[in-house]
N, C-alpha and C positions, 0 to 999 in steps of 0.2 A: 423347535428341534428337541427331543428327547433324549434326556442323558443315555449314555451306555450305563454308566455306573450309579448306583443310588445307595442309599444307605444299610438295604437289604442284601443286594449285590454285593456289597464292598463285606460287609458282615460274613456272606456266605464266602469268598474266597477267601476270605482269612481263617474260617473255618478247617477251610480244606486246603490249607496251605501246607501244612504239617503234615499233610497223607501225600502230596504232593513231589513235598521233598524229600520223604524217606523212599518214595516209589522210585524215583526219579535215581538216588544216588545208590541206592540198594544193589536195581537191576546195573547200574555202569559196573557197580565194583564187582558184581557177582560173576557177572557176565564174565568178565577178565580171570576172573579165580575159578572158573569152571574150566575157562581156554587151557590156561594156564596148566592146572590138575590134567587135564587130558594128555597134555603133550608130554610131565612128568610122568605120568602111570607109563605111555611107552618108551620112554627113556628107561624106566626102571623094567619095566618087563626084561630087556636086553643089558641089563647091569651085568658084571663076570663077578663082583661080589657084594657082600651084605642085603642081598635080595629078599629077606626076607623083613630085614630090619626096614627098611627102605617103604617093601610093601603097607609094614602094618602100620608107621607114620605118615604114610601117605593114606590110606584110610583114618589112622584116626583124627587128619588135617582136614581130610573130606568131610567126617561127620561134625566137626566142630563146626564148619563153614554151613552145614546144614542147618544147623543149631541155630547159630550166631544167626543166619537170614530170617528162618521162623519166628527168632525172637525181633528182629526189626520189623517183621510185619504185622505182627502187636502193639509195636510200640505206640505207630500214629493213634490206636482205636483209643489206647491210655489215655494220651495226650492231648487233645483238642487245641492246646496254644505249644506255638513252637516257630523254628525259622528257619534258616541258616544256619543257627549256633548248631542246631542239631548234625551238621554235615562233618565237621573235619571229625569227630570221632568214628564214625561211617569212613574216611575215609581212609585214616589211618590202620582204622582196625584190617580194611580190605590192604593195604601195605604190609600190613602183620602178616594176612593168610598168604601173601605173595610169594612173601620170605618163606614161609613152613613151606611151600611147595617145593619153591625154588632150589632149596639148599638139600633137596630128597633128588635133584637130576645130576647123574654121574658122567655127563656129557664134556666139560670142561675140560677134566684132568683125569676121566677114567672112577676118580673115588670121591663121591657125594661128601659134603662137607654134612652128615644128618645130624652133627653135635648142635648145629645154630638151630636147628629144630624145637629144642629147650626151649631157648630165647627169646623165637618167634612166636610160641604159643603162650608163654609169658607175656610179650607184649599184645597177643592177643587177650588175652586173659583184661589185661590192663583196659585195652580199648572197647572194649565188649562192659567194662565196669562203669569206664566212661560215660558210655552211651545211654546205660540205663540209668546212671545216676542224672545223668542231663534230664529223660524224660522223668525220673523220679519228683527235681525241682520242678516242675509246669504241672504236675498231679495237684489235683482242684476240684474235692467234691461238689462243690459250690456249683462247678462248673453242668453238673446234672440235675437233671430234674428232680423236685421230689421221689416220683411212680419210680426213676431206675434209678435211685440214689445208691441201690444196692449193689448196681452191676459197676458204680464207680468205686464202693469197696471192695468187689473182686480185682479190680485193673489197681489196686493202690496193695492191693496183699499178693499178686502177682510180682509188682514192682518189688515188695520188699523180699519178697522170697528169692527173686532173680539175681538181685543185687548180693543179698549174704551167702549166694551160695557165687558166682563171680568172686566177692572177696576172699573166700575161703580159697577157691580154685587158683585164685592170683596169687596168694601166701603161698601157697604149694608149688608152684612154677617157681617164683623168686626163689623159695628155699634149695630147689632142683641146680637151680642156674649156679645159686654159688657152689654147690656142692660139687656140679663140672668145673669151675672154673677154678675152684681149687686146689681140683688133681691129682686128689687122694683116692679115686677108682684108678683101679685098673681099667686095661682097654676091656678087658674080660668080662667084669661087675660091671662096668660102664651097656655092655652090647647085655645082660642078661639083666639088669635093671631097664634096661630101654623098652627091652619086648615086654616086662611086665608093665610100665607105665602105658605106653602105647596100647596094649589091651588094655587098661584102664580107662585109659583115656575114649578107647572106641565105646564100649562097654556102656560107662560112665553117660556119655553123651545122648548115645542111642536111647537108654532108656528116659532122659529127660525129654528129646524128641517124641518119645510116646507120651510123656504124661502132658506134654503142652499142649500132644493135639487131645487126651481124655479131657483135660480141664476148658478146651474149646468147645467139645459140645455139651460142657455142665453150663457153660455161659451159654451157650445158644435156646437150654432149656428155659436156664431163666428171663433171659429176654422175652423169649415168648411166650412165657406164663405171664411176666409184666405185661404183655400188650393183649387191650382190652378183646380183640380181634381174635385173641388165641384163645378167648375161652368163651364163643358160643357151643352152642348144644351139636353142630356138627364137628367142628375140630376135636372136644371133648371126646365125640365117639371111634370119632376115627382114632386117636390116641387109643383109645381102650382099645380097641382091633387089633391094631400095631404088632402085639403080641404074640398074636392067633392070626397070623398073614400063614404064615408056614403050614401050619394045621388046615387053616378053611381051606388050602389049593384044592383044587381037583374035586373038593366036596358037592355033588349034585345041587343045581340051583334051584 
């Protein structure tokens, strides 16, 4: 009788254990935060006031959550070792985006509690630091081969750069949080500090979303200059071509 499992086997799903798990609790938590987001935006569309504050918290909770997903689904290519430990920070952090939603719907009592908004992007902040410092520990050049030892120093100066800018962001939350909670705004400074944070926050976000996906296809160039495959004399050509796609159209053959 032939095992199911052997020593290759067993290797290869521990492998991919770690891509596994962050697929797995990524998409539950996301899925809920996306529901969730839907049913506030139209609760907020029919708001009688702070409509606009409202609005741009509520986008800037949606880009963050955009953020926050993009960067979990880096994290397994990082990490090749990893488990469970990796979940409760995934899951907490999706509790965090719950609250930012949550506390943006004026359905309750007519007037959106949007001050917890601070709080929960603070504790996002927090969990989102969490997560990447979890994957930071399991970072293991060792873990690559010679030929792309390289592209495991780009996954280890991604980690470090994700992580100090999260720290920085978390410092800046907490400092906010005490700032409401000690009540030395006015309602007034309170609503025209908001909008400018919140466009920060949108702002801030989106363009990090751009540059994690620019720095994804600097890592896909190098992977494939690393791989031997990528540099015969036809991939070579057609690269050179690439260029001159737009020009040769339509040119007589």
């Amino acid at each position: 009788m032939r095992h199911i499992f052997d020593a290759e086997t067993l290797r290869a799903r521990l492998r991919d254990y770690n891509v596994v798990v962050f697929q797995i609790a990524s998409s539950l938590v996301k899925s809920g935060v996306l529901a969730l987001a839907a049913i506030v935006l139209v609760d907020i569309l029919y708001a009688e006031r702070d409509q606009t504050i409202l609005l741009l918290l509520w986008l800037g909770s949606f880009v963050f959550a955009v953020l926050a997903f993009e960067r979990q689904l880096y994290l397994p290519l990082a990490t090749p070792r990893g488990g469970v430990s990796d979940v409760w920070p995934l899951m907490l952090l999706g509790l965090a985006e719950f609250v930012s939603f949550a506390c943006l719907s004026p359905r309750a009592s007519g007037e959106a509690p949007w001050q917890l908004w601070y709080f929960s992007t603070a504790a996002s902040a927090i969990m989102g630091t969490a997560a990447v410092w979890q994957a930071a520990r399991f970072s293991n050049l060792d873990d690559y081969a010679p030929d792309v030892k390289a592209v495991g120093r780009i996954f280890a100066s991604w980690l470090r750069r994700d992580l100090l800018e999260l720290i920085i962001v978390t410092n800046v939350s907490l400092a906010l949080c005490i700032v409401l909670a000690s009540g030395i705004l006015s309602d007034e400074v309170l609503r025209t500090v908001t909008v400018g944070v919140a466009l920060l926050t949108i702002f801030g976000n989106s363009l990090l979303v751009h540059r994690d996906g620019k720095r994804f296809w600097e890592l896909y160039s190098t992977v494939y200059d690393l791989s031997p495959s990528a540099n015969t004399d036809e991939d070579l050509a057609i690269r050179q071509d690439l260029p001159n796609v737009g020009k040769t159209q339509g040119a007589p053959q």
